[in-house]
C-alpha positions in Angstrom: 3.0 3.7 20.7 4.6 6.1 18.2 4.4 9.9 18.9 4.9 12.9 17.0 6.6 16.2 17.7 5.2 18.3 14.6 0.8 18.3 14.1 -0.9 16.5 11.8 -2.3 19.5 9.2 -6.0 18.9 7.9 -5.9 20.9 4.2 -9.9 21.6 3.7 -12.8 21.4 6.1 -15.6 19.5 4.1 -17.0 16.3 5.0 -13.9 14.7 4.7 -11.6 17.2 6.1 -14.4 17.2 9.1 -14.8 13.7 9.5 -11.1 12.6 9.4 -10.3 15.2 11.8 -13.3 15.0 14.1 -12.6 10.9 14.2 -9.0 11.4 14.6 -9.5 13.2 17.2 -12.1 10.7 19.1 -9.4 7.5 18.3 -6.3 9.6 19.7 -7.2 12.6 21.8 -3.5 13.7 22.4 -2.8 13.7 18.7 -1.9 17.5 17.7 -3.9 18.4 15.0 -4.2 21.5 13.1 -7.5 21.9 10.3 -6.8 24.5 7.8 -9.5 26.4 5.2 -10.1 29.4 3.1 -13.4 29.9 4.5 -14.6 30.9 7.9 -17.9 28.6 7.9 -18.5 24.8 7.3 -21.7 24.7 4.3 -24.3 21.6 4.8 -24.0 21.6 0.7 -26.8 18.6 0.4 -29.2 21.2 2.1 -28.5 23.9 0.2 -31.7 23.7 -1.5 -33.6 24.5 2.0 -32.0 27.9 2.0 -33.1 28.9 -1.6 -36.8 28.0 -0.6 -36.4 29.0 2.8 -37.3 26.2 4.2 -34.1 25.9 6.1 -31.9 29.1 7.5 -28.6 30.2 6.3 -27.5 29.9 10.5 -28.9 26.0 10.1 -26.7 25.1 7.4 -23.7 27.2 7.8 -22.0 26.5 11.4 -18.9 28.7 12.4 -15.5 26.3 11.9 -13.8 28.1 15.1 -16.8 26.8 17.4 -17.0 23.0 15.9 -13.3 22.5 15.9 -13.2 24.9 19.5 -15.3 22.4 20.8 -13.1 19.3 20.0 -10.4 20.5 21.1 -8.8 20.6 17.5 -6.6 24.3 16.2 -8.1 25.9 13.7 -6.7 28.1 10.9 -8.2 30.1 8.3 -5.8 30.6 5.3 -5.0 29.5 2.1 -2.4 26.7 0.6 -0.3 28.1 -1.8 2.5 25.4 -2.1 3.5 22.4 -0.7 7.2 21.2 -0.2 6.8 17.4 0.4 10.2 16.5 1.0 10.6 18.9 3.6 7.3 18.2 5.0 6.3 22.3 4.6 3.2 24.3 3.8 3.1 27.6 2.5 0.0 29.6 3.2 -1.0 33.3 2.1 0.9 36.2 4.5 4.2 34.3 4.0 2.8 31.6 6.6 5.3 28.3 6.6 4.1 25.4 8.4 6.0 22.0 9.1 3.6 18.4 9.4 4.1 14.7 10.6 1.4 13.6 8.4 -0.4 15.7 5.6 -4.1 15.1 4.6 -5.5 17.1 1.7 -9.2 17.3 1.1 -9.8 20.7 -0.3 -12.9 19.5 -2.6 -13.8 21.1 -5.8 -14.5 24.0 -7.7 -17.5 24.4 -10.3 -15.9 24.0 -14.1 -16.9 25.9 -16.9 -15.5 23.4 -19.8 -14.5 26.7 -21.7 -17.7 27.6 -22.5 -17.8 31.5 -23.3 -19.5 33.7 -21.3 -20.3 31.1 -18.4 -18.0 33.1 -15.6 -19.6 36.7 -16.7 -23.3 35.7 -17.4 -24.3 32.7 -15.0 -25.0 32.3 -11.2 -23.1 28.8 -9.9 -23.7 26.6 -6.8 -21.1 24.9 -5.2 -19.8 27.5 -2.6 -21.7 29.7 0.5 -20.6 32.8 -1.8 -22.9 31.2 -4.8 -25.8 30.5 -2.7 -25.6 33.8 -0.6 -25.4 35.3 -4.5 -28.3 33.3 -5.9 -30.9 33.3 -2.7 -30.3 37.1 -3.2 -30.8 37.7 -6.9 -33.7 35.4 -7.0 -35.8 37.0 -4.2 -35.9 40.4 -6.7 -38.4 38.4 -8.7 -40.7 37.6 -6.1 -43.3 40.8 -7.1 -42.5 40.5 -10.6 -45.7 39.8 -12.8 -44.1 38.7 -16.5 -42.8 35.5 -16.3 -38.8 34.8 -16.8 -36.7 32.9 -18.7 -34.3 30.7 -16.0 -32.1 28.3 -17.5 -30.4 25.4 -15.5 -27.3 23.7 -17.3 -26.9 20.4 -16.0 -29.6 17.4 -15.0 -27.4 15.9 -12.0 -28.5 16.2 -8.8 -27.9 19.6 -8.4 -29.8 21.2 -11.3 -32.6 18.7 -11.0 -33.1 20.0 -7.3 -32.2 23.7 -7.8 -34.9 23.6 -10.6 -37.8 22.0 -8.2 -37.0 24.3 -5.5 -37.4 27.5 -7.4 -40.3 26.4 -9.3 -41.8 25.8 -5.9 -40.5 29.0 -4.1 -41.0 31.1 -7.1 -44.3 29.9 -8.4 -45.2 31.5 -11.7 -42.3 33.9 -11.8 -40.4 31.6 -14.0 -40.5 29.4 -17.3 -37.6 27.3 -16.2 -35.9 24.9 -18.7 -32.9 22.2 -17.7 -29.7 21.6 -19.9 -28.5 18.5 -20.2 -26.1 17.6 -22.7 -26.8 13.6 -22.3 -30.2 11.9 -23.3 -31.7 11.3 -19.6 -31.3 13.3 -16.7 -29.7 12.1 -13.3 -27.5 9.5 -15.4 -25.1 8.4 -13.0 -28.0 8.2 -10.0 -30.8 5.0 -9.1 -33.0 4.3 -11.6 -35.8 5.0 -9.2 -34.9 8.6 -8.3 -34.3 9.1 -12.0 -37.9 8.3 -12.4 -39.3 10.3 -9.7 -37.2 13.0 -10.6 -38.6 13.0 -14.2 -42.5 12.8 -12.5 -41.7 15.7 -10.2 -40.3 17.8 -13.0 -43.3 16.7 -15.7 -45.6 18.2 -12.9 -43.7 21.0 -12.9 -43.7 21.9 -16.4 -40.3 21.9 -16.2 -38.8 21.7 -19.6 -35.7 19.6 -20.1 -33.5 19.9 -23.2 -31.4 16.6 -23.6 -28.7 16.3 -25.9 -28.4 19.8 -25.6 -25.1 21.4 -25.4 -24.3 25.2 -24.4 -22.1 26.6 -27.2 -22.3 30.3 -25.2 -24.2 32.6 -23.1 -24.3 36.1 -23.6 -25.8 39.0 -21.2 -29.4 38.0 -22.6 -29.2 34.9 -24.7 -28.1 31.2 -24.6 -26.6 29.7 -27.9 -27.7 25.5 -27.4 -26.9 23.3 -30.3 -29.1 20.2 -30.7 -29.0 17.8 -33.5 -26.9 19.9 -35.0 -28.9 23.2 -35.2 -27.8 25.7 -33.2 -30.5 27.8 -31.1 -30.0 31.0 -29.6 -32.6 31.9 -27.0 -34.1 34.5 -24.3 -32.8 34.3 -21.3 -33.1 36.6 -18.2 -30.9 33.8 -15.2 -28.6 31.1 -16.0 -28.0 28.6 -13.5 -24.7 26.4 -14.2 -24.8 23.4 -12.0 -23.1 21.8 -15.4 -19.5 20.0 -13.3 -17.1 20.6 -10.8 -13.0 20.3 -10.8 -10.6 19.3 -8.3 -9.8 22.5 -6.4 -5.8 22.0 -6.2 -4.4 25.4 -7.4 -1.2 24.0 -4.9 -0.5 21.1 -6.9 2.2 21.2 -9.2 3.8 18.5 -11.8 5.6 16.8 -8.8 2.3 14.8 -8.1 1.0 12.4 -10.5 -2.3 13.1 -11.4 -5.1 11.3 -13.5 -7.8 13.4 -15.0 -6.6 16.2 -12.6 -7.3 14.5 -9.7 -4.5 13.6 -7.3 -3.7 9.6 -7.8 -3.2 7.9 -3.9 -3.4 4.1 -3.5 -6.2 2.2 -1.7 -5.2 3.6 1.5 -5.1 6.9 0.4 -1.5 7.2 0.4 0.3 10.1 -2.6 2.5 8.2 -4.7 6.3 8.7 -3.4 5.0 10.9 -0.5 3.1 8.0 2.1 3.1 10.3 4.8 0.7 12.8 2.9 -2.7 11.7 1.9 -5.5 12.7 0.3 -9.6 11.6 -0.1 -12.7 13.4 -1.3 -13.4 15.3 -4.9 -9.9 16.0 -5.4 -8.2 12.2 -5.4 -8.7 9.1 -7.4 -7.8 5.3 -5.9 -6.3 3.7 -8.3 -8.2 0.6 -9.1 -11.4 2.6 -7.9 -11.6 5.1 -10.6 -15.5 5.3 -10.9 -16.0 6.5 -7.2 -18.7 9.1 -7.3 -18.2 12.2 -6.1 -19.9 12.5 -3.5 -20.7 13.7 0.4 -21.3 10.0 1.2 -18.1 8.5 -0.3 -15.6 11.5 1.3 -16.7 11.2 5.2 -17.0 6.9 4.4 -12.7 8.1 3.2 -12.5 10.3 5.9 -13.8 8.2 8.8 -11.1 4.8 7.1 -8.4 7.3 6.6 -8.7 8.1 10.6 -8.7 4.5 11.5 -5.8 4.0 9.3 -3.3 7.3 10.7 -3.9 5.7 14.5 -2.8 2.2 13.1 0.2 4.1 12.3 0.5 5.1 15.5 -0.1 1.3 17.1 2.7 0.8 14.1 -0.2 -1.9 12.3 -0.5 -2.4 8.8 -2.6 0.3 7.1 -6.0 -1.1 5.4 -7.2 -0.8 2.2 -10.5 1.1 1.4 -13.5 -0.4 0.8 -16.6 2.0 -0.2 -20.1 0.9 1.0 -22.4 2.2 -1.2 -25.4 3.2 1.4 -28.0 4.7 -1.5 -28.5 8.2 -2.7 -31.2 11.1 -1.7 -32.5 13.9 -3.8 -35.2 16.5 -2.7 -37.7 16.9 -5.6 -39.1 20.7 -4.3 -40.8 22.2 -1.2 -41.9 18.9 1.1 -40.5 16.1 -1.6 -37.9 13.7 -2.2 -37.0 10.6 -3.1 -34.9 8.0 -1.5 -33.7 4.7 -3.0 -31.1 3.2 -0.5 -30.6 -0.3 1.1 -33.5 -1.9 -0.6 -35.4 0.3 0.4 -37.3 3.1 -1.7 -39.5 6.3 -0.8 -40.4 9.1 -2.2 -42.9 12.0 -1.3 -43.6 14.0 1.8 -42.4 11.1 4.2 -39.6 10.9 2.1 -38.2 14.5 2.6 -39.1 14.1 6.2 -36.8 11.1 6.4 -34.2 12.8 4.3 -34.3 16.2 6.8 -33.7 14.2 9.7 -31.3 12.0 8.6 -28.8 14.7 7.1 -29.4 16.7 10.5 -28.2 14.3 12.5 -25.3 14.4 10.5 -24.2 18.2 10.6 -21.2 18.6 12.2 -22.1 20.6 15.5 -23.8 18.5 17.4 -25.6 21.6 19.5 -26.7 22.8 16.3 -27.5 19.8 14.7 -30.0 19.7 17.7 -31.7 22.7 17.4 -31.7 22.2 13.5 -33.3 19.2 14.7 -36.1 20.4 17.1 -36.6 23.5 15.0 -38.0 21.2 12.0 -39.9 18.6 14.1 -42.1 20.9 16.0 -43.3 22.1 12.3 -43.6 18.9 11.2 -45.9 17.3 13.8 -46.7 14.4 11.1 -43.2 13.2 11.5 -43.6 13.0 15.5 -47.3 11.3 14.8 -45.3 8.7 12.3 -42.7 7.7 14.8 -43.1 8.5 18.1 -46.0 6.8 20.1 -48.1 9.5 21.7 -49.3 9.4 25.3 -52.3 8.0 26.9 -54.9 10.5 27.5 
């Protein structure tokens, strides 16, 4: 079996930085292995919405990277990638750090994008990062007492402004006239036409107002400038929400790599072009061939768990494999106690639905000691679930 003097460096702790180097790890445990991030704290980002509505904590969602990767015996770093020197197999990190690799895996996700839109960075709130939903959970919660209604504005109908929207309408209750802005003409466009259908129920009951073919020309301290069929509208607005796209976050990239719609272009096994000891998966690649890969929790840790399988046939000195991406279905919460689930044939929505959705992503956070107590905190205040699924004892 081959060996390796210098580690293998894990750029970006996500889902598939966590899952590549967690499965690495389980496939090889001698393998030195060294997970690198600019932040100190793993975020649970499909539950994100649980901490706006406080349905979740911030503790549940948000476990400490030195303790998971502590407790799989992997090193841990926290710093940032300023450059890479691929042909002499180098990092260079903030504080004039240099570090040497074997094999180099890049997963560093992405960044929200504000398409050039003026005013976006100075007059909206975004949700993407910890720092964005430590920002937001604490802005909103100064409009719990108030009595005259606001003006919030969501930019975007994906996933993530359709289930921002729900959850403050339900946290918030009257405190806000809330309206979504989305540039196509149907919301959740690239999702399964049966969430897209409960979605639009859950946000008709709502009153939730959505704005289609609406795009945001600029936002100013108190007004949005929208121009639909070719009017422009400027309106009141007191909280603007951009959940409107994300870019590749690869500020350590330079011309060297070849990259197609600024995303990093690997081959079917992940390899970099010219580089096939350095890899890269997640938000911030694109297979060639596979161009139309979502973007998406479910499709990095599928990359992650293939590219670890694939570095330990290295080692065994086998053929790599290529990917293949199973596509396992999608959920969406749709509020407090909803959401919709179309996967495998199978489709759900409402309270059973969210109750199927919180267990299943929970059994999926990273710490498994905290993915327990998550776990056990929920179910004992959710005694429906436990009369659903687990037979109760004879009297």
């Amino acid at each position: 079996m081959k060996s390796i003097k210098k580690p293998i460096v894990i750029v970006g702790a996500g889902f598939g930085g966590m899952t590549v180097a967690s499965n690495l790890k389980r496939l090889n445990p001698s393998l030195p292995i060294l997970v690198v991030d600019s932040e100190a704290r793993f975020l649970f980002k499909p539950l994100m919405y649980e901490v706006i509505s406080e349905e979740l904590s911030m503790w549940e969602t948000t476990p400490e990277f030195s303790k998971i990767f502590s407790d799989l015996g992997i090193t841990f770093l926290r710093n940032c990638l300023t450059k890479i020197r691929f042909d002499e197999k180098i990092l260079e990190f903030n504080d004039d750090l240099h570090i040497g690799y074997e094999f180099l895996i890049l997963c560093t996700g992405s960044v929200s994008s504000n398409f050039s839109v003026k005013g976006v960075d100075e007059n909206c709130y975004f949700f993407n990062n910890l720092k964005d939903l430590t920002k937001l959970k604490s802005f909103l919660k100064q409009f719990q007492n108030n009595k005259i209604k606001k003006n919030l504005f969501v930019i975007g109908a994906g996933p993530s402004g359709v289930e921002i929207a729900c959850k403050i309408h339900d946290t918030y209750k009257d405190k806000f006239d809330i309206s979504i802005v989305e540039r196509s003409n149907e919301i959740l466009g690239q999702n399964k036409i049966f969430n897209r259908e409960e979605a639009e129920k859950a946000l008709e009951r709502r009153k939730i107002n959505i704005l289609l073919n609406s795009t945001v020309q600029e936002i100013s301290e108190k007004k949005i400038s929208i121009l639909n069929d070719s009017e422009i509208k400027k309106l009141e607005q007191d909280v603007v929400i951009w959940t409107a796209g994300i870019k590749p976050n690869l500020p350590y990239i330079d011309e060297q790599v070849k990259q197609i719609k600024g995303r990093i272009l690997v081959n079917n096994k992940f390899q970099i072009e010219n580089y096939l000891n350095s890899f890269a998966i997640g938000d911030i690649s694109i297979i060639q061939g596979m161009e139309e890969l979502p973007l998406t929790a479910q499709v990095a840790m599928q990359q992650g768990d293939h590219l670890a399988k694939n570095i330990e046939r290295i080692f065994l000195e086998q053929d790599l494999l290529p990917f293949d991406f199973q596509d396992n279905g999608e959920m969406i919460s749709l509020g407090m106690g909803e959401a919709s689930i179309s996967a495998l044939g199978v489709t759900l929505s409402g309270k059973l639905a969210f109750e199927a959705r919180r267990l299943i992503y929970a059994s999926k956070m990273p710490d498994i000691s905290r993915s327990l107590k998550s776990t056990a905190s929920w179910l004992f205040q959710k005694k429906s679930i436990i009369n659903k699924f687990v037979n109760k004892r004879p009297k």
